[in-house]
PAKOLSE-163250 format. One record per residue: residue in three letters; x, y, z of N, C-alpha, C, CB in turn. Coordinates in steps of 0.02 Angstrom, whole numbers, plus 50000, padded with zeros to 5 digits. Glycine has a CB too. Layout:
<rs>
AlaXYZXYZXYZXYZ...
</rs>
This chain:
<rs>
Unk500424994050000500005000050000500435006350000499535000050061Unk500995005950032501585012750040501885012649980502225012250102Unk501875007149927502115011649871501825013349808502625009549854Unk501155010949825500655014549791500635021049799500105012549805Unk500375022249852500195030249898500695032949882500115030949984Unk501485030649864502125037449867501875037849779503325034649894Unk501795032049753501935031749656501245038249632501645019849606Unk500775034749679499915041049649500385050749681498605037849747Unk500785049049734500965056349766501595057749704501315056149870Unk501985053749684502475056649641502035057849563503195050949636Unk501735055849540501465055449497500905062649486501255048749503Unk500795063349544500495071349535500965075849518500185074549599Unk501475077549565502175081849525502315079249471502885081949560Unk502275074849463502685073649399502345078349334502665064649381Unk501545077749341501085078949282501205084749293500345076749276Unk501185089049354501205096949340502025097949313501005102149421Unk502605095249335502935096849318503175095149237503185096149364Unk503005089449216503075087949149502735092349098502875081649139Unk502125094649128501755099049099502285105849070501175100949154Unk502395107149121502975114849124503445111549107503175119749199Unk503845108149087504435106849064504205106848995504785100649092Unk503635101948978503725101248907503405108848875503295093648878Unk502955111548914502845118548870503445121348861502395124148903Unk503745124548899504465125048878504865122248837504745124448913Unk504925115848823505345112648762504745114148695505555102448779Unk504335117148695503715119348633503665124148616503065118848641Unk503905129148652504085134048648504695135048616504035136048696Unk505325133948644505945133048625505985132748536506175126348663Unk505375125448531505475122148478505065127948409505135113748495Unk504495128848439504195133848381504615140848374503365136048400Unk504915141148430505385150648421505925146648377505895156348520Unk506355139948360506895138448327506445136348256507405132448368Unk505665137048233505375137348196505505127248176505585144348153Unk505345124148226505475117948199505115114548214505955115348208Unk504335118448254503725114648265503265121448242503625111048351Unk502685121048207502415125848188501885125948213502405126648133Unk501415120748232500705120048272500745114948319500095118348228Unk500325115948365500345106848411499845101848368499895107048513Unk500185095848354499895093248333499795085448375500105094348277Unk499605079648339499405073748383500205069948423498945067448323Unk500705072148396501485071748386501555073648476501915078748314Unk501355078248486501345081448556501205078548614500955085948558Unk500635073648598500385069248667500825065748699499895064248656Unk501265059748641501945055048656502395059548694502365051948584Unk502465064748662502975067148695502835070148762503265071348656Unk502335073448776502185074548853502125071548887501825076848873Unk501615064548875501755059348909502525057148918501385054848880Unk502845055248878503575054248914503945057248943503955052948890Unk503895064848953504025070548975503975070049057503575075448940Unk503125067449071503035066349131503115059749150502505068449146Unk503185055249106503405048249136504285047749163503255042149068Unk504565054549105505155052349140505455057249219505725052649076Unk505105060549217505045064449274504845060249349504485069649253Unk504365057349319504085054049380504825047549379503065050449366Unk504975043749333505275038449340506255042549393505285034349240Unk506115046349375506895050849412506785049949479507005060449399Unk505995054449504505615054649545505665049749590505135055249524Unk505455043049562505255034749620506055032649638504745025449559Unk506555033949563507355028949579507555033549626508065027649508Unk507425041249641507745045249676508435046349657507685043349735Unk508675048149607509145050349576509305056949617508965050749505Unk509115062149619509335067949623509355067749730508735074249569Unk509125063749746509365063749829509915056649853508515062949882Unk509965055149795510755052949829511345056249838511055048449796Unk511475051449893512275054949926512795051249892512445053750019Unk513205054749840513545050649804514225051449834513495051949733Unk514775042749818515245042549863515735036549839514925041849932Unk516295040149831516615032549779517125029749827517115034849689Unk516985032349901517335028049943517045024950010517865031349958Unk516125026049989515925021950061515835016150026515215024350113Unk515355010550086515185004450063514775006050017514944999950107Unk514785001849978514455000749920513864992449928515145000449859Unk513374994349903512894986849919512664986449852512154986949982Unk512744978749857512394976149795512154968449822512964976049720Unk511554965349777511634959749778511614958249707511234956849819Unk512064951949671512004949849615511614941949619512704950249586Unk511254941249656510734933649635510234938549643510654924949693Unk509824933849566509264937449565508804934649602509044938549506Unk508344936349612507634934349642507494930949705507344930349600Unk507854928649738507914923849794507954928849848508544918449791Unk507584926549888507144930749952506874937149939507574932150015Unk506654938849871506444943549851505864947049865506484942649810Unk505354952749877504774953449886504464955049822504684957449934Unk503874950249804503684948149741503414956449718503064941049741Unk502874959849777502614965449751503084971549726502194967549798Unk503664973849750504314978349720504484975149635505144976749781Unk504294968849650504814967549584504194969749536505204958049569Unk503504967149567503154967149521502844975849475502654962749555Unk503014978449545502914988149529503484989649466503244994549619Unk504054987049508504704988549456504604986549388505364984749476Unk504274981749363504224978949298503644984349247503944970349310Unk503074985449304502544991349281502964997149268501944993449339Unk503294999949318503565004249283503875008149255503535004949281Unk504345000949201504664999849148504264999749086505004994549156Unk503864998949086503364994449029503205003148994502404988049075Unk503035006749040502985014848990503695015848941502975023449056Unk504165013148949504705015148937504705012748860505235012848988Unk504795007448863504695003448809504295004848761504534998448824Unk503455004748774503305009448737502975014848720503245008148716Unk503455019848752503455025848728504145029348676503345029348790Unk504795027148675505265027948646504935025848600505825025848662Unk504705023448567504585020148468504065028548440503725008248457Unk503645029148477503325035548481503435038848474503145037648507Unk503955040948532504355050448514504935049248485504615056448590Unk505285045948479505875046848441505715039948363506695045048507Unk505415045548311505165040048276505745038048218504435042148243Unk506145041648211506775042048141507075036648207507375052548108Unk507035033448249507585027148253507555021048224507675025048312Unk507005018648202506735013948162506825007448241507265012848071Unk506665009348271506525004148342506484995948308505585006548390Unk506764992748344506654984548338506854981448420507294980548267Unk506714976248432506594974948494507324972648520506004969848500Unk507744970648482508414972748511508854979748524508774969548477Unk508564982948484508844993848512508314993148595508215004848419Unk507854990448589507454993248644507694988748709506604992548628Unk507764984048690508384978248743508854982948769508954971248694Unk509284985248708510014988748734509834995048780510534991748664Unk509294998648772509285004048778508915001748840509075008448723Unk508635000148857508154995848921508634996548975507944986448908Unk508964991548936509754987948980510224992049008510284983948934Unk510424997948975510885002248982510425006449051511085006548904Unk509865010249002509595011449061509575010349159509235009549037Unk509345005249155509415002149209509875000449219509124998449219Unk510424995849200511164998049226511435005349274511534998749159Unk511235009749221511405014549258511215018449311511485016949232Unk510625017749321509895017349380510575015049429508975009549365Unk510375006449411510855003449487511425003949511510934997749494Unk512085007149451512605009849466512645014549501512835010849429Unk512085021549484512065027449522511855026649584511705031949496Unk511355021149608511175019149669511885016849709510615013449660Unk512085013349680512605009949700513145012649744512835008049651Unk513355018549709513595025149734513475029749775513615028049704Unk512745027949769512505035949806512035032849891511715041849729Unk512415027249883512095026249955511395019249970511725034749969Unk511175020649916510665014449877511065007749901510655015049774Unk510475003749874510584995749835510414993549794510444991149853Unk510934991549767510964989149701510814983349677511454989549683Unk510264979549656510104975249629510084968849544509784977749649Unk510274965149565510434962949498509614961449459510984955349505Unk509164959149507508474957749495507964964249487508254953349554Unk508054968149514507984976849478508144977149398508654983049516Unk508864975949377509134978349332508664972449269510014978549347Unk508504965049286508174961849266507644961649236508174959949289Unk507184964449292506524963849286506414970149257506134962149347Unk506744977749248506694984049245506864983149143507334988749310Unk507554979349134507294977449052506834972649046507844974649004Unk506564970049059506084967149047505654967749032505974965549066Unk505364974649100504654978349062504574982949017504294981449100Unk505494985548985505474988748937505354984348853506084992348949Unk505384980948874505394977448815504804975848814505824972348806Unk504384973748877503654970548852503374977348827503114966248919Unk503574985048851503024989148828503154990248759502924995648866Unk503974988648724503954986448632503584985548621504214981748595Unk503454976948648503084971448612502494974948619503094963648641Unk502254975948663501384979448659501364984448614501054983348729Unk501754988348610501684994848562501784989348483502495002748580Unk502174987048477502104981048403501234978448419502864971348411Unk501084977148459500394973248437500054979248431499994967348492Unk499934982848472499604989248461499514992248369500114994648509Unk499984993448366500494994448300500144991748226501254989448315Unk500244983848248499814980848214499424977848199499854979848201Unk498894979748249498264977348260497834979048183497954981148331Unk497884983548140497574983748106497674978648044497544989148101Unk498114978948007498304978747960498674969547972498734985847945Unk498854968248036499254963448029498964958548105500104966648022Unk498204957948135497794956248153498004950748179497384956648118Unk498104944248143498244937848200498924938848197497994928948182Unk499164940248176500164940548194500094945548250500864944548116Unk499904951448282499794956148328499654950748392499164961748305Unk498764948548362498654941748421499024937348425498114937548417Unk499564934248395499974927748430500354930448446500234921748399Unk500844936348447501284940648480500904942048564501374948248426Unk500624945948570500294946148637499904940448659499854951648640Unk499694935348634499684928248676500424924848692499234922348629Unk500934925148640501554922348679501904924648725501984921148649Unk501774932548733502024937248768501534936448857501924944948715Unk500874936048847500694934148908500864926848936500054935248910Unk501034922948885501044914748916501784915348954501054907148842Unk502494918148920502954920548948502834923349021503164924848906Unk502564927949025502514932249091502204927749127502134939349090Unk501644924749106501224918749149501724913149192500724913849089Unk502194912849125502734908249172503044907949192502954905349173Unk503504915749198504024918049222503774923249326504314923549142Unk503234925249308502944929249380503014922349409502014933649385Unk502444918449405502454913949479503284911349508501944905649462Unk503614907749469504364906349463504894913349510504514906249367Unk504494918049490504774923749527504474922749589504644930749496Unk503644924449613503374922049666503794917349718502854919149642Unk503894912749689504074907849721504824906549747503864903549684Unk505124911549710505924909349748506184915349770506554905949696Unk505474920949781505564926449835505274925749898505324932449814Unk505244930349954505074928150012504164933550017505844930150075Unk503834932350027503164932750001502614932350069503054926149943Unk502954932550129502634933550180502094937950195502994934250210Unk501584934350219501244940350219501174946750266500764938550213Unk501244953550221501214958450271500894960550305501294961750263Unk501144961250361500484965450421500484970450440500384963650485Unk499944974450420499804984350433500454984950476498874988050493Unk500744989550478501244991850502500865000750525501924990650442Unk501355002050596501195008950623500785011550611501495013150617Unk500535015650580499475021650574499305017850528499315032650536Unk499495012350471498925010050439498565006050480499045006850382Unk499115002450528498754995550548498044999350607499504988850602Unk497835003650619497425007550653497115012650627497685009450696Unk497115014350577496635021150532496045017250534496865023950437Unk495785011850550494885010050550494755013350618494585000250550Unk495205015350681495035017150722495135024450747495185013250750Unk495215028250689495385035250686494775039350696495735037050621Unk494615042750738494195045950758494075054450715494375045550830Unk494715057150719494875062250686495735065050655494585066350731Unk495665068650615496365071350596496225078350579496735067350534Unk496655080750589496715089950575497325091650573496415095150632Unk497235095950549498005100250526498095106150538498185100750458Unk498685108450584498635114750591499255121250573498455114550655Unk499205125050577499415130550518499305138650543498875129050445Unk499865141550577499615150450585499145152150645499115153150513Unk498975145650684498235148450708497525146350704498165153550684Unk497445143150636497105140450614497035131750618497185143250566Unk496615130950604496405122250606495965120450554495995119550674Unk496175112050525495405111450498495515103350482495145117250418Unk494735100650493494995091950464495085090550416494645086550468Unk495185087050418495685079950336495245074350354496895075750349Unk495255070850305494915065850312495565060350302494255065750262Unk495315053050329495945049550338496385046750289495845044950373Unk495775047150229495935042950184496265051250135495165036950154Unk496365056350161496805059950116497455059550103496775064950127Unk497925063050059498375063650031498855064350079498335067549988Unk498785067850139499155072750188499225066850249498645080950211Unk498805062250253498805059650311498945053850298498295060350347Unk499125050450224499415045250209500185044150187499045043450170Unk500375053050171501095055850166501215055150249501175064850130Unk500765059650298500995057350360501505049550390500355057450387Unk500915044550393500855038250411501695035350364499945034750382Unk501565034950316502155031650257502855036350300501955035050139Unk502875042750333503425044850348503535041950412503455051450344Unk503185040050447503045039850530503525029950510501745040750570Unk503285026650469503525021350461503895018950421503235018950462Unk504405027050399505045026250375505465025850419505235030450337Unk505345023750473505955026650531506565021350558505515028850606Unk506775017650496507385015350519507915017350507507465010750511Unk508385018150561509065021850550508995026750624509095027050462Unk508355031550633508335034550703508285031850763507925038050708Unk508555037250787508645033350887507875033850901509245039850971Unk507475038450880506965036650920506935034851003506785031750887Unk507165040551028507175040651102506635040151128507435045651129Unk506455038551171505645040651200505655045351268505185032851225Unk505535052751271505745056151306504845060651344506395060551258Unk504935059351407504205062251429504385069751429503895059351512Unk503565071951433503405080051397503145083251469502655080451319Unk503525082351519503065086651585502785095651568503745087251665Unk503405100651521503195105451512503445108951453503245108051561Unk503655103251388503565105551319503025109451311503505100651275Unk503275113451259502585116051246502425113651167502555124751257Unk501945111951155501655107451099501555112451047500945103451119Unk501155114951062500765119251003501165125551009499855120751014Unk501195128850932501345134950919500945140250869501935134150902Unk500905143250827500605147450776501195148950733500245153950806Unk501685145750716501985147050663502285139750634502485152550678Unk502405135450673502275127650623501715125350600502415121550655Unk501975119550586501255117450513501185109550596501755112850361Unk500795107450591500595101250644499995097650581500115104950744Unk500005090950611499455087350605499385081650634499345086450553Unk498715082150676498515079450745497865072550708498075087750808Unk498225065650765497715062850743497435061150815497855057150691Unk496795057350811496505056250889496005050050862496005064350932Unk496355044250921495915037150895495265039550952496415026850915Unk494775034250908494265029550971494385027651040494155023050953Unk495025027651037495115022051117495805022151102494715012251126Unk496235016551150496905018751153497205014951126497185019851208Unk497765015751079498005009151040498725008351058497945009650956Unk498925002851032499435001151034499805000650969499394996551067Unk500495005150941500765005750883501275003150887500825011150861Unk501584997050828502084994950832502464997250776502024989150842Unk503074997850739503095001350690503914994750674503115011550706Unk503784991450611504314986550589504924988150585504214984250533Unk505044994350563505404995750535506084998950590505054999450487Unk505715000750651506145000650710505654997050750506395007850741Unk506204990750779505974984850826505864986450892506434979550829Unk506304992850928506464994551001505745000750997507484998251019Unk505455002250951505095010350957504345005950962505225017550867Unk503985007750986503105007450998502925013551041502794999651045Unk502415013751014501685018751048501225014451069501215023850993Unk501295012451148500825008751170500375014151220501145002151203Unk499625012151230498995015751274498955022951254499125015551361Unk499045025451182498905030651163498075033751115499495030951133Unk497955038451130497115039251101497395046951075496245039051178Unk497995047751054498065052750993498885056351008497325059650994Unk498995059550948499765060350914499655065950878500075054050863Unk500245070950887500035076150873500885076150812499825081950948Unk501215081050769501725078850742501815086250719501685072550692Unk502375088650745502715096950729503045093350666503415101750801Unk502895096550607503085095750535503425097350527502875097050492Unk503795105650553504555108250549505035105650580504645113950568Unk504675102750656505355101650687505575094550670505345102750768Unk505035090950653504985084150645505085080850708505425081850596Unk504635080650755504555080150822503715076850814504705088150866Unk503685068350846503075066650878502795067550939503045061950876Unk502275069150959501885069951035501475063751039501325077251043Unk501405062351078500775057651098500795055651162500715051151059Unk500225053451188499975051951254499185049351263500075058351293Unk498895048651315498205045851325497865052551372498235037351370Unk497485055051317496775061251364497475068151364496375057151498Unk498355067151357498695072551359499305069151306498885075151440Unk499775074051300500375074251250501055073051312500405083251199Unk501205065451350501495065351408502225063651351501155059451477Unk502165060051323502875058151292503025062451200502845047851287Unk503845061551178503825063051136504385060651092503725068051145Unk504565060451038505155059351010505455061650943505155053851010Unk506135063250926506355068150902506475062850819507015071950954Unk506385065150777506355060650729507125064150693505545060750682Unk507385068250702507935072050688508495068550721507855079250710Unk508485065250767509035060750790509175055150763508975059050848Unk509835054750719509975049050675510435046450709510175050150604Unk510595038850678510995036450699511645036650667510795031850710Unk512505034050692512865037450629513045034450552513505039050654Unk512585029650543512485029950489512125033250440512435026550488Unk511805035650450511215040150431511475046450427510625040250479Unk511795047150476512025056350487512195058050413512875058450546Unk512495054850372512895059350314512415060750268513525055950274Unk511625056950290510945059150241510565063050272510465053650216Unk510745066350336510275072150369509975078450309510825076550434Unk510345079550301510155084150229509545082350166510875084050185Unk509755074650170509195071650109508645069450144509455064850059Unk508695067150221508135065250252507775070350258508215062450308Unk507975078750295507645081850294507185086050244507885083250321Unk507315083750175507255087850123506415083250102508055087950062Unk506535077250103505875072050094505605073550153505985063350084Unk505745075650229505255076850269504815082950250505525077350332Unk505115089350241504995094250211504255092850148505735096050184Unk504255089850110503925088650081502965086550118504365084350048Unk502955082750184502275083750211502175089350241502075079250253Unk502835094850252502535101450279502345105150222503035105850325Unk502675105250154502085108950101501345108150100502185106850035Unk501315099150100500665097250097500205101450148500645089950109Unk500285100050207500095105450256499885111350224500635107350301Unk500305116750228500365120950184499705122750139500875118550149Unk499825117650099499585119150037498795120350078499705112549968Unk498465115650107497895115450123497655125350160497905108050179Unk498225128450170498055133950211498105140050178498425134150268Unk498195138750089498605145250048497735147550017499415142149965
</rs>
């Protein structure tokens, strides 16, 4: 569910921003007099515009810490103890890739080995830059990532020639699904496929009473199932790497009028366990309040008795304080935004 919710949240920037990027390259192009009207030519290309925006977006290219003398991680066996749903996102989305290159760049005369190489290279270099910059590097990434470039070829070939070339189109996309038919489970199966259990505010949003957000002075609710409070939750249960102290609040003062907050308050009192740090829980709590600037949690039962500093890394982490805080930054816009 968390990487859905980040792919639908990157995928909104992406469209506004692809939007404005590509007007700009249309512009560019009609002032060098080498596009004269918009025509149907335009769609491929915006669409890839924002597909590749968003695809920068998910690998996180531009927030790595790059470094040609720390550890470096990789694994080179593919698939074995793998989690089937990553691989299976990763293959989706590749598959735009594939085909959309035959589209906008049409003078290459595409065949399904340029789209191999170019797949391949691709992703190579995805996992190299990871590799470097603090990431992990996967050989089953780099796999499954040409893979789906190539199936979105092959679809764009049936697509292609669906008219004119009708059952050759259909036995192309029947061999192409019998392939995948037999290659996913095989994957399934020699990854580790356990099943997951709600982790930290999802495993309890049926028992959410209220959420609000606050801003200047002002207040107002969210509903749970919004944008803001599922960016919340997905951050709250990124938290491995912090100390996560647990420090009581006799005379913090909680609230201010110039941070952004957003407060949730259960039914009754729950108990939060969060996977991702084994030593951290929120147990007998009936609401959580979360300073967005400072990146500081509150919580307690009927009061705000304990708290913890999400800014305290451990020293591995320290040399990404900068990139951590920059993705935290991002649910205090959201905030934000709700108050402009």
């Amino acid at each position: 569910m968390n990487y859905i919710m980040w792919g639908l949240f990157y995928l909104e920037h992406a469209i506004v921003a692809g939007i404005f990027v590509y007007a700009i390259f249309f512009i560019v192009m009609y002032a060098a007099k080498k596009r004269k009207k918009i025509s149907g030519k335009c769609v491929p290309e915006l669409l890839f515009c924002i597909y590749a925006i968003l695809l920068i977006k998910i690998v996180g290219i531009f927030s790595l810490h790059f470094s040609l003398t720390g550890a470096m991680n990789y694994n080179i066996v593919p698939f074995v103890g793998s989690s089937f749903v990553p691989v299976l996102l990763n293959f989706v989305l590749f598959v735009p890739y594939g085909f959309l290159l035959p589209l906008v760049f049409v003078s290459y005369r595409w065949d399904w080995k340029k789209i191999l190489c170019v797949g391949a290279l691709t992703s190579l270099g995805i996992e190299l830059l990871q590799m470097v910059g603090g990431r992990y590097a996967e050989i089953d990434d780099f796999l499954i990532n040409t893979s789906g470039a190539l199936t979105g070829y092959i679809l764009y070939v049936c697509l292609r020639d669906f008219r004119g070339k009708r059952k050759k189109a259909l036995r192309t996309f029947l061999a192409l699904a019998a392939v995948l038919a037999a290659c996913f489970p095989g994957i399934y199966i020699a990854g580790d496929n356990e099943e997951e259990r709600p982790d930290g505010f999802v495993a309890v949003e049926k028992n959410i009473s209220e959420v609000r957000i606050y801003f200047n002075g002002k207040s107002q609710a969210v509903e749970a199932e919004s944008e803001v409070y599922h960016m919340f939750s997905i951050q709250m249960s990124n938290c491995g790497g912090h100390l996560l102290e647990t420090k009581s609040n006799p005379d913090r003062e909680v609230m201010n009028d110039t941070d952004c907050f957003i407060e949730v308050v259960f039914t009754q009192a729950q108990d939060i366990s969060f996977e991702n740090a084994e030593n951290f829980s929120i147990s007998d709590v009936d609401r959580v309040i979360y300073n967005c600037n400072e990146n500081i949690l509150y919580w307690g039962n009927s009061n705000y008795e304990y708290y913890v500093d999400f800014m305290e890394l451990d020293g591995e982490l320290e040399d990404y304080r900068a990139d951590i805080s920059a993705e935290y930054q991002e649910l205090q816009k959201m905030v934000l935004h709700y108050f402009e």
